[in-house]
C-alpha positions as CSV (number, residue, x, y, z in Angstrom):
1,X,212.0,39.8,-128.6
2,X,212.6,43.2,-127.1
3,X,216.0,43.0,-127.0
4,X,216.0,42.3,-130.6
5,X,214.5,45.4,-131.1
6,X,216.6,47.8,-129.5
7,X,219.9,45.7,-130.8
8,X,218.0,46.6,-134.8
9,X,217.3,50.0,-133.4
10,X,220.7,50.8,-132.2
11,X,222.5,49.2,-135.4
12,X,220.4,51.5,-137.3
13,X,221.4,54.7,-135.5
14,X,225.0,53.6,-136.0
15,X,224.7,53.3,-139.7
16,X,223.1,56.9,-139.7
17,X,224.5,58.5,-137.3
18,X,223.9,62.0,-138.8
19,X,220.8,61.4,-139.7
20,X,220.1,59.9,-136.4
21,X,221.9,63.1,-134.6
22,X,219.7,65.4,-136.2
23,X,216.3,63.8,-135.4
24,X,217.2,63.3,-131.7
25,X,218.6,67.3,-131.2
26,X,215.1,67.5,-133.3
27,X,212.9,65.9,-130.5
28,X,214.8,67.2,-127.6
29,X,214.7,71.0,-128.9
30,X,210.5,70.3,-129.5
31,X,210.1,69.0,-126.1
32,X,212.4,71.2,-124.3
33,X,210.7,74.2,-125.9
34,X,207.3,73.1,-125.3
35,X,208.1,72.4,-121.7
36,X,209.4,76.0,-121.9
37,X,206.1,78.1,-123.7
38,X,204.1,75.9,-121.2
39,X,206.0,77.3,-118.3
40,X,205.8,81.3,-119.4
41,X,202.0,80.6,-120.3
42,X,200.6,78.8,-117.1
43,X,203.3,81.7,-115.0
44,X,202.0,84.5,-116.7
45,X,197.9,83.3,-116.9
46,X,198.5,83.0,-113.2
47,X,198.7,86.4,-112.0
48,X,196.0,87.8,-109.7
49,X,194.0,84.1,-110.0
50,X,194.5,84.1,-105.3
51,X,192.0,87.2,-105.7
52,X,188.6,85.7,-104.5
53,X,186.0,86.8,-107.4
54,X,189.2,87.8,-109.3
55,X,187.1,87.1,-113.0
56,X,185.3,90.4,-111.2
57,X,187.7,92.7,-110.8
58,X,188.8,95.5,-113.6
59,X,190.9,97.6,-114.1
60,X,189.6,101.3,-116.3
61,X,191.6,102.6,-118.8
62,X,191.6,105.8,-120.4
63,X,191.1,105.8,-124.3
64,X,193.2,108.8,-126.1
65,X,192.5,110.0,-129.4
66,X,195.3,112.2,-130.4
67,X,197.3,111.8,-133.8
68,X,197.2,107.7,-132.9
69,X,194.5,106.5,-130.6
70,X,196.4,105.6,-127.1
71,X,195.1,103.5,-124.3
72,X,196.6,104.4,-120.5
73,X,195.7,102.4,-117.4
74,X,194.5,105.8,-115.4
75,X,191.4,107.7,-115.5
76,X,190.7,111.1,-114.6
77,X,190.6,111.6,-110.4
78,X,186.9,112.2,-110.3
79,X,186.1,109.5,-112.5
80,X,185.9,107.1,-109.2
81,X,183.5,108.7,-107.0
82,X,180.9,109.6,-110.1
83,X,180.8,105.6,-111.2
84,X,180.2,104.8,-107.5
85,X,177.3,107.4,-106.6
86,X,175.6,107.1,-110.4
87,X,176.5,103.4,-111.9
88,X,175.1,100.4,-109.8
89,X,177.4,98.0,-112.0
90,X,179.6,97.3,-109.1
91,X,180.1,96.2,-105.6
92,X,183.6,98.2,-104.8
93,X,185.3,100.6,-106.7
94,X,188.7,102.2,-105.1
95,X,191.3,104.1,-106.5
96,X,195.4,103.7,-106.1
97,X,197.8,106.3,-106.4
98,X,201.9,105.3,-106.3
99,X,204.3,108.2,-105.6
100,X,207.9,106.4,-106.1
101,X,210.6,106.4,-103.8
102,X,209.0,108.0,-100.8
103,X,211.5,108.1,-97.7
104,X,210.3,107.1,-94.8
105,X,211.9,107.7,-91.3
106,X,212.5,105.6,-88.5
107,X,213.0,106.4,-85.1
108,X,214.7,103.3,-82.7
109,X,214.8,103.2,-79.2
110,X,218.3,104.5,-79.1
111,X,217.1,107.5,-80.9
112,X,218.7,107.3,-84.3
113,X,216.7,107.9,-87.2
114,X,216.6,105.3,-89.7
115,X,216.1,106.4,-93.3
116,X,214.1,103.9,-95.8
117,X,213.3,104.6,-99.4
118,X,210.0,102.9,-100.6
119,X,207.4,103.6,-103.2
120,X,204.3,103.9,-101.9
121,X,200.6,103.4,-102.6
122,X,197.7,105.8,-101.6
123,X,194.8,103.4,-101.5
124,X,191.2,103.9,-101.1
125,X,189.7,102.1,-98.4
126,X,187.9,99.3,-100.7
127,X,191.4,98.6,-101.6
128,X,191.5,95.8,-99.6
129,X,187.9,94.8,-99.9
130,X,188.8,94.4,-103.8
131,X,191.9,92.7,-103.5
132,X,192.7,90.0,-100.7
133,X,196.1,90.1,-99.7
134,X,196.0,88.4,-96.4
135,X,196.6,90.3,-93.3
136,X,198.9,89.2,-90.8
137,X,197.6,91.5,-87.9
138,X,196.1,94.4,-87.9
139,X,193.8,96.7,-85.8
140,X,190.5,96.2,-87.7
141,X,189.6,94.6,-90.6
142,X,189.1,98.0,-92.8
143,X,193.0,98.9,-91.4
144,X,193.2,102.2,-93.9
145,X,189.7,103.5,-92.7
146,X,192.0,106.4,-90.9
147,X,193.5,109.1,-92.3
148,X,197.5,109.2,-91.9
149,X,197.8,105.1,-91.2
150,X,199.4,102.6,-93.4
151,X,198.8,98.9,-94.0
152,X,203.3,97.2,-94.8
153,X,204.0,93.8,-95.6
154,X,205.6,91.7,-93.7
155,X,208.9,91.8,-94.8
156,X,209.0,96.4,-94.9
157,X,208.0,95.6,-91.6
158,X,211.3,93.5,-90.5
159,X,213.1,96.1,-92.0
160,X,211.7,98.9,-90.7
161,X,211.0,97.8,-86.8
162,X,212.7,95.0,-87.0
163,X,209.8,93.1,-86.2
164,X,206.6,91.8,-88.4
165,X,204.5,92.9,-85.1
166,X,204.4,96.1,-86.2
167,X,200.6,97.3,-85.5
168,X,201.2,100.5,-83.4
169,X,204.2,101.5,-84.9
170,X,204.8,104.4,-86.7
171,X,207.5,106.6,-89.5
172,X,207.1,109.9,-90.8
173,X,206.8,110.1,-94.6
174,X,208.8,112.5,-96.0
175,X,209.8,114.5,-93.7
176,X,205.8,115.6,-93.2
177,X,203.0,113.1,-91.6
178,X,203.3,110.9,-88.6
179,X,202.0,107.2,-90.1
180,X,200.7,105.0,-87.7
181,X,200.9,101.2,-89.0
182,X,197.4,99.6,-89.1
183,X,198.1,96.7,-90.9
184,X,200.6,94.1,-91.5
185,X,200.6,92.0,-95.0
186,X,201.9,88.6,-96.2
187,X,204.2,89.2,-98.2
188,X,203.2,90.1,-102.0
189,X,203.0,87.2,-104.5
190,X,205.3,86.9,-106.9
191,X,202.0,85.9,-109.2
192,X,200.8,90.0,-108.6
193,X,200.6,92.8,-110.5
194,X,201.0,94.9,-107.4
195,X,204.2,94.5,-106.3
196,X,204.4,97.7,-104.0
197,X,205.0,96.8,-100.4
198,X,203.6,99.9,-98.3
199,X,199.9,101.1,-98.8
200,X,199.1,104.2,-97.1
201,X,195.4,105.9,-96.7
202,X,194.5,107.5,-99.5
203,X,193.2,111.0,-97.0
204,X,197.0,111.0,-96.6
205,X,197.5,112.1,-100.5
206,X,196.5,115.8,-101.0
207,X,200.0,116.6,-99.0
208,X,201.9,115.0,-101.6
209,X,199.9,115.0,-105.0
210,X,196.8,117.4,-104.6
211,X,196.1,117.0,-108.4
212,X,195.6,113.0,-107.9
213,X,193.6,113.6,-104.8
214,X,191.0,116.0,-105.9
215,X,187.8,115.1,-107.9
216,X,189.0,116.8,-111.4
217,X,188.3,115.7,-114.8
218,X,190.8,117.8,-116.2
219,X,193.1,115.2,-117.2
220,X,194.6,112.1,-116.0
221,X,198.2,110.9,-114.9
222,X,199.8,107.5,-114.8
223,X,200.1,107.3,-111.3
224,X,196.3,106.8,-110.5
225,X,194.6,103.7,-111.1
226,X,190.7,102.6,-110.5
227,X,190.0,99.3,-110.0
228,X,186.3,97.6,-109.5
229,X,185.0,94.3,-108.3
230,X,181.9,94.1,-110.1
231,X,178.6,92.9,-109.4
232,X,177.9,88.9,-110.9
233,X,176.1,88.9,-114.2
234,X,177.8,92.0,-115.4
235,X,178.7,92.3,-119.1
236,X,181.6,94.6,-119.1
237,X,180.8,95.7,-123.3
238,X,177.6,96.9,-121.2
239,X,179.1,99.1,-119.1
240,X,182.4,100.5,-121.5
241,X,179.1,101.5,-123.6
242,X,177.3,103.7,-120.6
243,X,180.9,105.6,-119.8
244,X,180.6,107.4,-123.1
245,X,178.2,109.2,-121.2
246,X,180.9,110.3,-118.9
247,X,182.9,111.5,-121.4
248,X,180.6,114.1,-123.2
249,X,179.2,115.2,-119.7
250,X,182.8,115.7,-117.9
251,X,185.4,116.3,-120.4
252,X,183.6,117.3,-123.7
């Protein structure tokens, strides 16, 4: 009886054949393009899901009012410290800072300097407490606690030393600061918004961007971001209402 079918099926299709064309390109340009939309939907609604407590953690943004009202993912430098010490909303709060295209030098054991360029993040030490990219090795479990140390992922590592053992080891950034390596990373998801692959402490900053290092209000750039992991329970509308506060008290 089957066989029927399909032989009734198939004569139809031959007596429409454009009719018939059209309805099968049809179905296979809906499916193809749902498969497609359900693809860039599930990739992009994965980022930053490995974080434990990610439904926590936040990221502030500055609102702008100038002839258009502008929002920028930065707040003022000493916006951090004043919502740790005065705000019990959260559990961590850190701040990052990327400088881009640092170099970083190399010496090997036959005394030639290697030269790498890298952008680099100054991160607070909760960084890591926020955030859980998994550590390889490292000294401690707080690896940027020091000033003038760096935490590198796995693969800046190879490159650099040769090596993903590279706890010890150290470059001088820019020419300036001896960086002892605290801290070796997996490498960065693809499914991150961070895709920076050497973290250094953030005490190492003021050399390089004493502006982003200080505790000002007098403005913000878009190199610094602040990040929180906040306590459970919190309603985020809650606490966007109590930072108005900030705003008239700070930077009027």
């Amino acid at each position: 009886m089957f066989k029927s079918y399909f032989r009734i099926a198939w004569r139809n299709l031959l007596k429409r054949k454009v009719f018939a064309t059209i309805n099968i390109l049809g179905l296979a340009l809906g499916f193809g393009s749902s498969i497609l939309l359900y693809l860039f939907m599930t990739h992009h609604l994965s980022f930053d899901k490995f974080h434990e407590n990610s439904e926590r953690i936040y990221r502030f943004t500055t609102e702008e009012h100038r002839d258009l009202i502008d929002y920028e993912a930065s707040v003022p430098p000493g916006f951090a410290k004043v919502f740790r010490d005065n705000y019990e909303y959260s559990e961590k709060v850190a701040k990052m800072v990327i400088q881009w295209g640092l170099v970083l030098d190399v010496e090997k054991s036959s005394g030639v300097v290697s030269k790498f360029k890298e952008d680099v993040q100054f991160v607070e030490e909760d960084f890591f407490k926020i955030f859980n990219f998994p550590l390889i090795n490292g000294t401690n479990s707080v690896p940027l606690s020091a000033p003038n140390t760096a935490v590198i992922t796995s693969g800046v590592a190879q490159k650099m030393f040769g090596t993903t053992n590279a706890v010890g080891k150290t470059f001088i950034l820019e020419n300036d600061i001896t960086v002892e390596v605290t801290g070796v990373l997996q490498n960065i998801p693809r499914t991150s918004f961070l895709q920076s692959e050497v973290f250094v402490s953030f005490e190492s900053l003021p050399s390089f961007f004493g502006f982003a290092a200080s505790e000002s209000w007098g403005g913000i750039t878009s190199n610094l971001q602040c990040f929180t992991r906040l306590k459970p329970n919190q309603d985020p509308k809650k606490i966007e209402d109590a930072l108005l506060a900030l705003q008239k008290e700070h930077r009027p």
